[in-house]
C-alpha positions as CSV (number, residue, x, y, z in Angstrom):
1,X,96.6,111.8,81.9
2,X,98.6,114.0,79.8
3,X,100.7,116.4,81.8
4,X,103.2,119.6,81.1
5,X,105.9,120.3,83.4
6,X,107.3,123.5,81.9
7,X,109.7,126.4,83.1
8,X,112.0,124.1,85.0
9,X,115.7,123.4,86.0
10,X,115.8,119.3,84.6
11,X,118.7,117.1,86.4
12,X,118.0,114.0,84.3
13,X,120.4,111.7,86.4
14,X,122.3,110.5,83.0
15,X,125.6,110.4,83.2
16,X,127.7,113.2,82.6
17,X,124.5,115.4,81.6
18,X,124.1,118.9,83.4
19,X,121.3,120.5,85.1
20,X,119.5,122.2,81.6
21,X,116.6,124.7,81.9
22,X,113.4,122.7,79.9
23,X,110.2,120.6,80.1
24,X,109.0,117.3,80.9
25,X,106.0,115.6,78.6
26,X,104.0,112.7,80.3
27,X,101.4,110.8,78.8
28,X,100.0,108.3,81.1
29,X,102.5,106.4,83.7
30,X,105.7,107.4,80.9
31,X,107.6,110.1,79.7
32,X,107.0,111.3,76.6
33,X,109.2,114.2,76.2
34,X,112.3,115.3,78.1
35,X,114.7,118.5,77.1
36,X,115.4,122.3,76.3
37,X,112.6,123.9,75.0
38,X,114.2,125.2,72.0
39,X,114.7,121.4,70.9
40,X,110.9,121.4,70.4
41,X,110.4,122.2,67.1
42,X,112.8,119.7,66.1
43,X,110.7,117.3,67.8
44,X,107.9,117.8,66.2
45,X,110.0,117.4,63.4
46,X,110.8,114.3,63.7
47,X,107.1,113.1,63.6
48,X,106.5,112.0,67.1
49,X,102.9,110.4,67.8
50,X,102.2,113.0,70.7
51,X,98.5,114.1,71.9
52,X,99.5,118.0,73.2
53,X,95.9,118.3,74.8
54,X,97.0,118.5,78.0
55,X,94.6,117.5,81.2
56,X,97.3,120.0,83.4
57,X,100.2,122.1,82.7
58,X,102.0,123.0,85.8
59,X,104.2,125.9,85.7
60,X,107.5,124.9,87.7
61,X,108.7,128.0,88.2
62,X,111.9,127.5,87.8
63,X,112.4,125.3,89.9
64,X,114.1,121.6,89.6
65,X,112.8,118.6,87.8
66,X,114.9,115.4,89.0
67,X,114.0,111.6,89.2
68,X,112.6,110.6,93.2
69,X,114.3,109.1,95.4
70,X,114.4,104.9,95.4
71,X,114.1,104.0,100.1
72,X,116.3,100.6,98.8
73,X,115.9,99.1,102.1
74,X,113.0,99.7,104.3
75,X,110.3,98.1,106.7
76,X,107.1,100.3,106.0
77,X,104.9,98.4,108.3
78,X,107.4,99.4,111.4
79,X,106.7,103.0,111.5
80,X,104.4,102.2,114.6
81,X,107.8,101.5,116.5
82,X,108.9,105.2,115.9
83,X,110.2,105.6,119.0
84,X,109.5,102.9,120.7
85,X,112.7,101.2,121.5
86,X,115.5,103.8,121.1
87,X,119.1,104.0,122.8
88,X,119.6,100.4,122.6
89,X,122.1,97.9,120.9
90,X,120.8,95.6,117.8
91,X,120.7,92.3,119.4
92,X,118.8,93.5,122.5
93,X,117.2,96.4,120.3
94,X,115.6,93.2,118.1
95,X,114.9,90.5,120.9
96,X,114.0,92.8,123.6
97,X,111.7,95.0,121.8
98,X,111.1,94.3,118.3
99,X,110.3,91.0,118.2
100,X,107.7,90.7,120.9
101,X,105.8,93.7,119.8
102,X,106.0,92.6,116.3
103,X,104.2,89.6,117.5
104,X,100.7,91.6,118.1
105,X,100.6,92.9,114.8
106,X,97.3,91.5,112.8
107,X,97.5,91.9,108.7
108,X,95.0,95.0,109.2
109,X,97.4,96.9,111.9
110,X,100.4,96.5,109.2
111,X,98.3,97.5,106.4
112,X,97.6,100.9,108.4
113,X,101.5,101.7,109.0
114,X,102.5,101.0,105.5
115,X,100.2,103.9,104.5
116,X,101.5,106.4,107.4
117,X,104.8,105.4,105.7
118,X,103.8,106.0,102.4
119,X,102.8,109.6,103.6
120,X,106.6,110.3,104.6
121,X,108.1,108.4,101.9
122,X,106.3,111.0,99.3
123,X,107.0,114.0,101.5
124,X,111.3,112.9,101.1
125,X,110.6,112.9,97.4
126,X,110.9,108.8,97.3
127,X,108.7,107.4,94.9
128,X,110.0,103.6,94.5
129,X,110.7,101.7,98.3
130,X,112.3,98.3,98.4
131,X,110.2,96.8,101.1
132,X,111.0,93.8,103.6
133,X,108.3,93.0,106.4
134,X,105.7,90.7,107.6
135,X,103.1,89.9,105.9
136,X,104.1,91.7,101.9
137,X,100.7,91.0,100.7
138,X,99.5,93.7,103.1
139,X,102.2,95.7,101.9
140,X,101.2,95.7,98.3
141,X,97.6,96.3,98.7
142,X,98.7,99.0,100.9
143,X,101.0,100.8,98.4
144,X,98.7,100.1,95.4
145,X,95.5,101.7,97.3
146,X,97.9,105.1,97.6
147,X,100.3,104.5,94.4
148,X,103.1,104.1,95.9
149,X,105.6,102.2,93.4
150,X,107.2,99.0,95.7
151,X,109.0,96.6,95.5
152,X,108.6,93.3,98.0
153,X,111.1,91.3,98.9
154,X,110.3,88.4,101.5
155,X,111.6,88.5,105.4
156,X,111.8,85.2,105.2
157,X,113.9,83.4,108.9
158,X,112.6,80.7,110.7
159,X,109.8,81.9,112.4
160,X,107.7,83.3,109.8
161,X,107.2,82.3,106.6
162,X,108.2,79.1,104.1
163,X,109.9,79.3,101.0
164,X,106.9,77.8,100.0
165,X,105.4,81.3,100.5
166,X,107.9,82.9,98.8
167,X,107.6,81.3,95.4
168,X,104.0,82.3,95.8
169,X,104.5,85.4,96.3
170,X,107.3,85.9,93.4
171,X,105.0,84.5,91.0
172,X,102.2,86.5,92.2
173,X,103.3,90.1,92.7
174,X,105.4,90.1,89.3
175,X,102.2,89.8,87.3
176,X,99.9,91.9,89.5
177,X,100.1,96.0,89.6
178,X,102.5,97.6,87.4
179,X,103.1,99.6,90.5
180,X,104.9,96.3,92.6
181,X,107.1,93.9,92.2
182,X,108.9,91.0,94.0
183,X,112.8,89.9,94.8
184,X,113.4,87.0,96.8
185,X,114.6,87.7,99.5
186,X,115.3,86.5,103.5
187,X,115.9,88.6,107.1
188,X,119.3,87.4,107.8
189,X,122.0,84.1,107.8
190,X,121.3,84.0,112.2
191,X,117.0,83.7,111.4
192,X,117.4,81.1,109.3
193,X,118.6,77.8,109.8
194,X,121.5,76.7,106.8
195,X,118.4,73.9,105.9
196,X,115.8,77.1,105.1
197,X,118.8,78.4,103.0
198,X,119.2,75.9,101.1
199,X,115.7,75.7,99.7
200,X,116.1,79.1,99.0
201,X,119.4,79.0,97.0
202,X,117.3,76.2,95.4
203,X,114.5,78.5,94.2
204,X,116.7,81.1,93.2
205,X,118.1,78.5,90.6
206,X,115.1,77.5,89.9
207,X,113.9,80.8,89.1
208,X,117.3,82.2,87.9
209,X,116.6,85.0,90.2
210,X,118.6,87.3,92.4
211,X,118.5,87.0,96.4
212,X,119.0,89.9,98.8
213,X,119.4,90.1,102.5
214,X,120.3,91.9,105.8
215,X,124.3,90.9,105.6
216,X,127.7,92.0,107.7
217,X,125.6,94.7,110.0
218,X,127.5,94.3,112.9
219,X,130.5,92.5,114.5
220,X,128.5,90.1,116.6
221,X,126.7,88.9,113.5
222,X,130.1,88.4,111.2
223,X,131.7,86.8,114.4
224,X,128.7,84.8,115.6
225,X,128.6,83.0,111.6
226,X,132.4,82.3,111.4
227,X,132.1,80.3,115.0
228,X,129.0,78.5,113.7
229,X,130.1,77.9,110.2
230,X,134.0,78.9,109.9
231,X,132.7,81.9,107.0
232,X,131.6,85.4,107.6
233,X,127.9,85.5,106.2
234,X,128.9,86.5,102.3
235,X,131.4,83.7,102.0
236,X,129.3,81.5,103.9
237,X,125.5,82.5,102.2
238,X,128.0,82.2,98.2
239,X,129.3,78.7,99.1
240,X,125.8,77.7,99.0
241,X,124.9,78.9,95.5
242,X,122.9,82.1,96.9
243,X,123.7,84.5,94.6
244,X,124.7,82.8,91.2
245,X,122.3,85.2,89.7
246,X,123.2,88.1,91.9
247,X,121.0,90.3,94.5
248,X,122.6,92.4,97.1
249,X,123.0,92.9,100.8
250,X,121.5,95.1,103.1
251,X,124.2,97.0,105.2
252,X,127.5,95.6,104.3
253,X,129.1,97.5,107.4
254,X,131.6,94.4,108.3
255,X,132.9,93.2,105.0
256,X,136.3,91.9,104.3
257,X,138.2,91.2,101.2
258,X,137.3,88.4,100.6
259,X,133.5,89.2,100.8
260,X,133.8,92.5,98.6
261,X,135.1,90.2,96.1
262,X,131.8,87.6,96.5
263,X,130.1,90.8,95.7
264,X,131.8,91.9,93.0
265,X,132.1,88.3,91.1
266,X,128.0,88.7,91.6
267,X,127.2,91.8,90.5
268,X,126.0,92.0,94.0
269,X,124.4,95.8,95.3
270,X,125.4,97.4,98.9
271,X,122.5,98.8,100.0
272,X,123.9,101.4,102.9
273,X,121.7,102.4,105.7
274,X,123.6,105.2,107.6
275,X,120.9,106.4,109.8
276,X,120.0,103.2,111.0
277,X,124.2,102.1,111.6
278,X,125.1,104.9,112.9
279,X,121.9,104.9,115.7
280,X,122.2,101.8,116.6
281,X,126.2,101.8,116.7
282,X,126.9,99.1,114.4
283,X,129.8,100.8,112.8
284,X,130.5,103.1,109.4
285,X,130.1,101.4,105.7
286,X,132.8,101.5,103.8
287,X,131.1,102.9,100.9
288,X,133.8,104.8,99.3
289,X,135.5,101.5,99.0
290,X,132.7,100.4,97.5
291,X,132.4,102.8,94.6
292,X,136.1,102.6,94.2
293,X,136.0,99.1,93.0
294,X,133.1,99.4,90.9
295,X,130.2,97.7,93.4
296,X,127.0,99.4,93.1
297,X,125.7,101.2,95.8
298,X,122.0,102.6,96.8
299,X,120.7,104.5,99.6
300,X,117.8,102.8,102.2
301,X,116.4,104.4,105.4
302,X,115.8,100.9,107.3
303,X,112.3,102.1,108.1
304,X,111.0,104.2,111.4
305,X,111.7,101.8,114.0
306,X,115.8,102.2,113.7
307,X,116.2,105.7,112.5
308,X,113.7,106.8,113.3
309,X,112.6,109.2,109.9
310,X,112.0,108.2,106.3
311,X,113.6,110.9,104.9
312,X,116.4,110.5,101.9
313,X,117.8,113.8,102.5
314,X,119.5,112.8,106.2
315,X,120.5,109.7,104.5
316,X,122.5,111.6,101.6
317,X,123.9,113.7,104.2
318,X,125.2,110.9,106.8
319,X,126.5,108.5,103.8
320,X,128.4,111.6,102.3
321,X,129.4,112.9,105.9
322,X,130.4,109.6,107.9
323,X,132.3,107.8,104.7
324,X,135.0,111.1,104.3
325,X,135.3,111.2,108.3
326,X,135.7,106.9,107.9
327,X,137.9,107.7,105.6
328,X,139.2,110.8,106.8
329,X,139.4,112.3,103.3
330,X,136.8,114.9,102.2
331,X,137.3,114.2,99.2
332,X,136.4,110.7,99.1
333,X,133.0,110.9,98.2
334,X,131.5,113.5,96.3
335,X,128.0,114.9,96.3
336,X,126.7,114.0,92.8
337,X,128.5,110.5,93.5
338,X,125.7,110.1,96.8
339,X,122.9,111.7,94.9
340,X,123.3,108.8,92.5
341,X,123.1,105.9,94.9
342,X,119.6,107.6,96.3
343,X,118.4,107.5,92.7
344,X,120.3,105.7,89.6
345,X,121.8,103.1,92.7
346,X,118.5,102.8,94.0
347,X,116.8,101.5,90.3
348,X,119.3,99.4,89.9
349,X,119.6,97.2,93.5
350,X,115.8,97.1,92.8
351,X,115.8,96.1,89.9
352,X,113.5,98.9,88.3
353,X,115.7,100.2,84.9
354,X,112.7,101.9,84.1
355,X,113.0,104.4,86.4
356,X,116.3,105.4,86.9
357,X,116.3,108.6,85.2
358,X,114.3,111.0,83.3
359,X,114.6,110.1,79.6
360,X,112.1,109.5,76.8
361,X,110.0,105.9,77.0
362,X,111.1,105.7,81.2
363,X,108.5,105.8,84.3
364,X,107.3,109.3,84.8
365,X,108.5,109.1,88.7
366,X,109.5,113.0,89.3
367,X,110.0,115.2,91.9
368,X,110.1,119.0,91.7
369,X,112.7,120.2,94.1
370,X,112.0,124.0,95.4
371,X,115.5,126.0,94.5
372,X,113.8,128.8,96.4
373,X,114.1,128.0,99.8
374,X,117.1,130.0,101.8
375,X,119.0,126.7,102.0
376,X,119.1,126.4,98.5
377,X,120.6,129.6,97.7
378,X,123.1,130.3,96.2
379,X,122.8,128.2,93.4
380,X,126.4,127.1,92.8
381,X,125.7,123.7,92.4
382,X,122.6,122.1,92.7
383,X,123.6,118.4,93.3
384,X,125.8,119.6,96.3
385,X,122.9,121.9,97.5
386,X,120.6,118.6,97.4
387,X,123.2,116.4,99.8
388,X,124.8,118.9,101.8
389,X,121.8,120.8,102.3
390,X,118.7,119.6,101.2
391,X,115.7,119.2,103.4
392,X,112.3,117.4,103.0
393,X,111.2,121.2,103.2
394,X,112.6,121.5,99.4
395,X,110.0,118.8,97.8
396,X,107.3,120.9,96.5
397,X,105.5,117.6,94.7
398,X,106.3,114.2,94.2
399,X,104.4,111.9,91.3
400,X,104.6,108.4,90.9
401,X,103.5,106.8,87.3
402,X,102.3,110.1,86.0
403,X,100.1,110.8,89.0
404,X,101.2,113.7,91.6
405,X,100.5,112.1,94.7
406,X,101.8,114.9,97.1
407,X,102.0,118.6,96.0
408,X,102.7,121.7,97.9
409,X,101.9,120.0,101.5
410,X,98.9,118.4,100.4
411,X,98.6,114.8,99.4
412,X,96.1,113.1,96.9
413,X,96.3,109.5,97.5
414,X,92.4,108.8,97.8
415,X,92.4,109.4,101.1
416,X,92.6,112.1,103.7
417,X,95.6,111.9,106.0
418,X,93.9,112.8,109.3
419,X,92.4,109.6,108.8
420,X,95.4,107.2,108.4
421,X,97.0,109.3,111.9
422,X,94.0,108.7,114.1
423,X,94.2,105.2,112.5
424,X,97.2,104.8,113.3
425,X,96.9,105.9,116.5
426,X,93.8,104.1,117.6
427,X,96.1,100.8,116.8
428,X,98.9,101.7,118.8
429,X,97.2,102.6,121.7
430,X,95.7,99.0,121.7
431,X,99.5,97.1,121.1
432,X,100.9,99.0,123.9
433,X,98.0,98.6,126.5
434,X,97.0,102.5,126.6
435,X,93.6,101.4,125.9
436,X,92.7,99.9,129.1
């Protein structure tokens, strides 16, 4: 399709580029135009190949064009444990509750909660998700059937699994759907056994191919691997060849020197979950620490069980808020600083350059932010309205590959959402007993 968005606000996300009143050209799954209006004619100019028979023109009404929001850490398929197992620490959270329910679950139920997540993730505005879960062919057939842009990356521990699996499923779901892709990936250094780690440093040669993984979330895990192997989990997961060709971890809460400097020699990402660590009581990232020394960070929401909402605009809010009270400097972090890890941070942990910003020949993957909205106004600066203030009340439309998918509280993804609720439902009901 070839679609106008005219008579907006455009925050591009390139760097050092300010909000600028314009339009946005798409043609098909790409953008085709981006800038002031007045620029047109020079555009035109220049001979550009453009068909300007439009199948929609939406009027934006001045309102904000930005690229969405990239969930770089999430478990779709757990949204069914909203709730579930709250108020408890991570160890008994997982082993206690997690785990056993987890082990109900049928390819069908997970394939059901990955599209009730996909119905929150476009209500937040997020339009790429870096997904880790059981079962990530569900996941993708899931995400395709509602065009949701994904991209897998294996749970891989010793109890589900083989690495085997894994190399099937990299090969698979990089030449699939231009909508999903796959990083390898595993759960964490205390699921898998050093052997299992080893095969999959091995295929990460193999494939020269980055590696990412839960790492450093709390102090029982860092403690637990430098009794067991005389390294905290980044020193311990580098010395055996993990992440020659980079990746990233998910967390990072309990880093020392010596790891931030494994990241850094990698060109490692920190994906920071603040929700989810600051629930659960694992502790504060040291994000501004981070940024300061150049590692890239993104934004993920850890999924439903452990924060218990998918929503990118508490997650702006709690890494801005909880790094300057970490650091106890207000300054530490600013706004437009966060509002690039839940975008440009988010494209590149992922791995998805062509979506990082609005820009001629990128993915047309835009949200329309409404600026009307009493928490929105004044307009004195739009990035800090978006973090400090923002709500998942502000996204008036969210499109994925040139396709709106969610506009104005009403979704189009093929299928109606009372349906996937009492789905949902229906399948809940039967994994907790409430249907005898």
């Amino acid at each position: 399709m070839n679609i106008r968005l005219y008579n907006a606000k455009i925050l591009t996300m390139e760097k050092d580029r300010p909000v600028f009143d314009g339009e946005i050209w798409i043609k098909n799954s790409k953008i085709a135009y981006v800038g002031e209006a007045k620029h047109l004619e020079k555009f035109w100019q220049d001979g550009k190949d453009i068909c300007i028979i439009w199948d929609q023109e939406i009027d934006c009404e001045g309102n904000l064009l930005m690229p969405g929001f990239k969930d770089a850490h999430t478990h779709s398929g757990m949204t069914f444990l909203r709730s579930y197992a709250d108020d408890l620490p991570l160890q008994r959270w997982l082993n206690e509750k997690i785990f056993p329910m987890e082990a109900k679950l049928t390819g069908e139920d997970i394939y059901h909660f990955v599209k009730l997540a996909v119905l929150e993730y476009l209500t937040s505005g997020i339009t790429a998700i870096f997904d880790m879960y059981l079962k990530p062919d569900i996941t993708a057939h899931a995400c395709m059937d509602m065009g949701m842009r994904c991209v897998l990356t294996s749970g891989l521990n010793d109890f589900t699994s083989s690495v085997q699996e894994v190399a099937e499923e990299y090969q698979r779901w990089n030449h699939t759907s231009e909508l999903i892709s796959y990083q390898l990936g595993f759960h964490a250094e205390y699921t898998c056994s050093r052997q299992l780690l080893t095969q999959l440093a091995s295929l990460a040669h193999k494939l020269r191919a980055p590696v990412y993984a839960h790492m450093s979330e709390t102090e029982k895990e860092v403690s637990d691997c430098k009794k067991k192997y005389g390294m905290t989990p980044p020193l311990f997961l580098d010395s055996l060849g993990m992440f020659q060709f980079g990746g990233g971890g998910y967390h990072c809460v309990h880093m020392t020197e010596d790891d931030v400097r494994v990241f850094i020699k990698r060109g490692m990402s920190v994906v920071t979950n603040p929700a989810s660590n600051m629930k659960l009581a694992s502790g504060i990232a040291p994000i501004a620490e981070y940024v300061a020394k150049s590692i890239p960070v993104a934004i993920g929401t850890d999924g439903a069980a452990s924060n218990n909402s998918l929503d990118m605009f508490k997650e702006m809010y709690l890494a801005a808020g909880l790094a300057k009270l970490r650091e106890k400097d207000p300054a530490c972090i600013p706004a437009m600083e966060v509002l690039r890890m839940a975008t440009v941070g988010g494209s590149a942990a992922m791995r998805l350059p062509q979506a990082d910003v609005l820009a001629e020949g990128k993915l047309a993957d835009i949200i329309l932010i409404d600026l009307k909205q009493p928490n929105m106004q004044p307009v004195h600066n739009i990035p800090a309205n978006l973090v400090y203030s923002g709500s998942k009340q502000n996204v008036k439309m969210t499109m994925i590959g040139g396709k709106v998918l969610y506009r104005d509280g009403q979704f189009f993804v093929g299928e109606d959402a009372g349906n996937i609720y009492r789905e949902t439902e229906r399948i809940v009901r039967r994994l907790t007993g409430q249907d005898n």
